[in-house]
C-alpha positions in Angstrom: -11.1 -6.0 28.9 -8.0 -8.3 28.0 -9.7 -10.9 30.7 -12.5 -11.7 28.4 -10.4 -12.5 25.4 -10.3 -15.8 24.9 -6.5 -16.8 24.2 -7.3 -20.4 23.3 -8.8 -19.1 19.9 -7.2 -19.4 16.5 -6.1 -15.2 15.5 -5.2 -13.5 12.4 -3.8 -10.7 11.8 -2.6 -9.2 8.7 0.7 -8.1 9.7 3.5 -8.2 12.2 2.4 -4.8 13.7 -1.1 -6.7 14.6 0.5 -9.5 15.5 2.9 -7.8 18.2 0.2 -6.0 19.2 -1.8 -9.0 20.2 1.3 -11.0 21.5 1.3 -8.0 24.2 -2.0 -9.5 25.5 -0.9 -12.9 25.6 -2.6 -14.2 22.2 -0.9 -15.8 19.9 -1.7 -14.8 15.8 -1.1 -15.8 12.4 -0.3 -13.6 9.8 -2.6 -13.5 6.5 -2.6 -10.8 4.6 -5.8 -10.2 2.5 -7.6 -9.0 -0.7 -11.0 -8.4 -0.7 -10.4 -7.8 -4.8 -10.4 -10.2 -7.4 -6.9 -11.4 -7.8 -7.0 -12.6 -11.3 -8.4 -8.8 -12.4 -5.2 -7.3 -11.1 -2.3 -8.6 -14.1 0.9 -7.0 -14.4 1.0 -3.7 -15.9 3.9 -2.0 -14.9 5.8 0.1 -17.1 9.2 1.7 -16.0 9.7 5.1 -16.7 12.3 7.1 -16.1 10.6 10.0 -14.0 8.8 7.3 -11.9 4.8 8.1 -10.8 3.7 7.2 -7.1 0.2 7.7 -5.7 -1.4 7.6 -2.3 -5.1 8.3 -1.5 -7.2 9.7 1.5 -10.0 8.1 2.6 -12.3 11.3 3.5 -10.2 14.3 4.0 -8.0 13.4 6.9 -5.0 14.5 5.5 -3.1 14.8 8.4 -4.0 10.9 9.3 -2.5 10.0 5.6 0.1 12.1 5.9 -0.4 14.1 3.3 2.3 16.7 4.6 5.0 14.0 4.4 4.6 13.4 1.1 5.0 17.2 0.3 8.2 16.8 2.0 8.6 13.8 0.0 7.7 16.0 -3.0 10.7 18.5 -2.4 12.6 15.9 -1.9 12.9 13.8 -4.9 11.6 16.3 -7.5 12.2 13.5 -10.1 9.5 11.7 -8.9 6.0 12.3 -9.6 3.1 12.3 -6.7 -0.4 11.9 -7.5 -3.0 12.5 -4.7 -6.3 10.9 -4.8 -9.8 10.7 -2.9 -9.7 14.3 -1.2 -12.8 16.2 -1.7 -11.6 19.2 0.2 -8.4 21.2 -1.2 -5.1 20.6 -0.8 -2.4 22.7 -1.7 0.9 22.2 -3.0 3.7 24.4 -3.9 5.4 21.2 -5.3 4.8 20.9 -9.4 5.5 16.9 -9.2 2.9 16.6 -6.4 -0.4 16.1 -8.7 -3.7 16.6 -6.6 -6.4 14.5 -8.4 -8.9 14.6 -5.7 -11.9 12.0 -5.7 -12.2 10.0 -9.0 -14.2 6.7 -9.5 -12.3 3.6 -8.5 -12.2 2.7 -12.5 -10.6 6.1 -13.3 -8.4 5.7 -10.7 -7.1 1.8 -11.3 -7.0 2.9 -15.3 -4.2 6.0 -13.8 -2.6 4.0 -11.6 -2.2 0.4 -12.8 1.1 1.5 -15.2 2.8 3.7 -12.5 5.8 2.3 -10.4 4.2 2.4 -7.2 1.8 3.0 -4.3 2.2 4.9 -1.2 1.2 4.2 2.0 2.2 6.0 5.1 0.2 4.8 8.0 2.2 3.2 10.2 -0.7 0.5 11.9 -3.0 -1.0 9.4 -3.9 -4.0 7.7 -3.0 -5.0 4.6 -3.6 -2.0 2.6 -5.7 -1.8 -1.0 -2.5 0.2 -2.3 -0.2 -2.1 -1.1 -2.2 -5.2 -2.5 -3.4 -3.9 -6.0 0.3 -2.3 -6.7 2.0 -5.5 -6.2 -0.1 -7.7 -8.0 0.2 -5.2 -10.8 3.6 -5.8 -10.3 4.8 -2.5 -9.1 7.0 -1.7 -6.1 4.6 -0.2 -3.3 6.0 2.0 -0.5 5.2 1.2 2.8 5.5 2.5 6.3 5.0 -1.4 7.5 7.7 -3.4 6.3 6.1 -6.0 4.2 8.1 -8.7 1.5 8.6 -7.0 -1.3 8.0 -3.7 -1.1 10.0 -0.5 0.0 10.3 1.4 2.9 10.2 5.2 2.5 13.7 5.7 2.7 13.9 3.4 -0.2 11.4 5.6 -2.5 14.9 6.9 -5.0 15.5 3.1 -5.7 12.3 3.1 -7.7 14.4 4.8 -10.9 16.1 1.8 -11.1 13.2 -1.0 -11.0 12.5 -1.3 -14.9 11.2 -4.9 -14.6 8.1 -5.5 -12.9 7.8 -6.8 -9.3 7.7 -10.5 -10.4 9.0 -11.9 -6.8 6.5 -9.7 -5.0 3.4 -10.5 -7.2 4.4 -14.3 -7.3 4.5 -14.4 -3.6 1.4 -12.0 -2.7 -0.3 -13.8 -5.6 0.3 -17.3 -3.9 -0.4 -15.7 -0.1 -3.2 -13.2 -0.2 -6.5 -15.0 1.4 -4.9 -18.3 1.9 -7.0 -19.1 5.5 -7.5 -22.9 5.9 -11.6 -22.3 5.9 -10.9 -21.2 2.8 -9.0 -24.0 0.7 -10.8 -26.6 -1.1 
């Protein structure tokens, strides 16, 4: 298959995972992550509190693919962080009291929950540029993400969020500045 790829082509990807992955076929990519939101909907709204709020979703109810039990571990773990679990539709248990189960809510119920919490979650360890990623740092939070992006933590780093009480300015500035910027797209 990798004969019919034409190498001579301009590629994006959205991050250096992509990118790597593409550079092992010989083609050479950019990196742009992107947004498919309104931007200018998305203004800071973080709020630091001192038992800080996470939250992750499932798309479907493939828990296992959004590791879902890693974040009960996660739960045990740091029991002075609260997890809230969106988008399942089939039940999930949880014998942690700071892992909240919210199941599937509408996207406006959800953003209203979310948007003054300290950060999303996002375990997959190949996508793009994920929704929780994007939304939570333009809201100014500090997302947590198994792909190292700027300005966001790694899940090792999920204790440091007790000590963020300003908002994510450096990330939002520089996600706010980057998100969507292809050149067929500039005026």
């Amino acid at each position: 298959m990798a004969k019919w790829i034409n190498k001579n082509c301009e590629n994006w990807t959205e991050n250096e995972i992509e990118a790597k992955a593409l550079k092992k076929f010989g083609i050479k990519s950019k990196i742009c992550p992107s947004f498919m939101g309104n931007k200018n909907k998305y203004p800071i709204s973080y709020q630091w509190n001192k038992k800080p709020k996470v939250y992750a979703s499932v798309s479907g109810n493939d828990f296992l693919l959004y590791r879902w039990p890693e974040i009960e571990i996660l739960g045990k773990k740091y029991s002075d962080i609260e997890f809230y679990l969106y988008g399942n539709t089939a039940p999930w248990r949880t014998k942690n009291k700071n892992v909240i189960i919210r199941g599937r809510v509408s996207q406006d119920v959800m953003n209203d929950e979310i948007q003054d919490m300290q950060g999303g979650l996002r375990l997959l360890p190949f996508e793009g540029f994920s929704e929780i990623v994007a939304k939570g740092i333009l809201w100014g939070q500090y997302p947590i993400s198994a792909i190292k992006y700027p300005h966001t933590l790694s899940i090792s780093e999920i204790g440091k969020l007790k000590n963020k009480k300003e908002p994510n300015f450096a990330g939002r500035k520089y996600y706010f500045n980057m998100l969507n910027k292809y050149p067929w797209s500039q005026k």
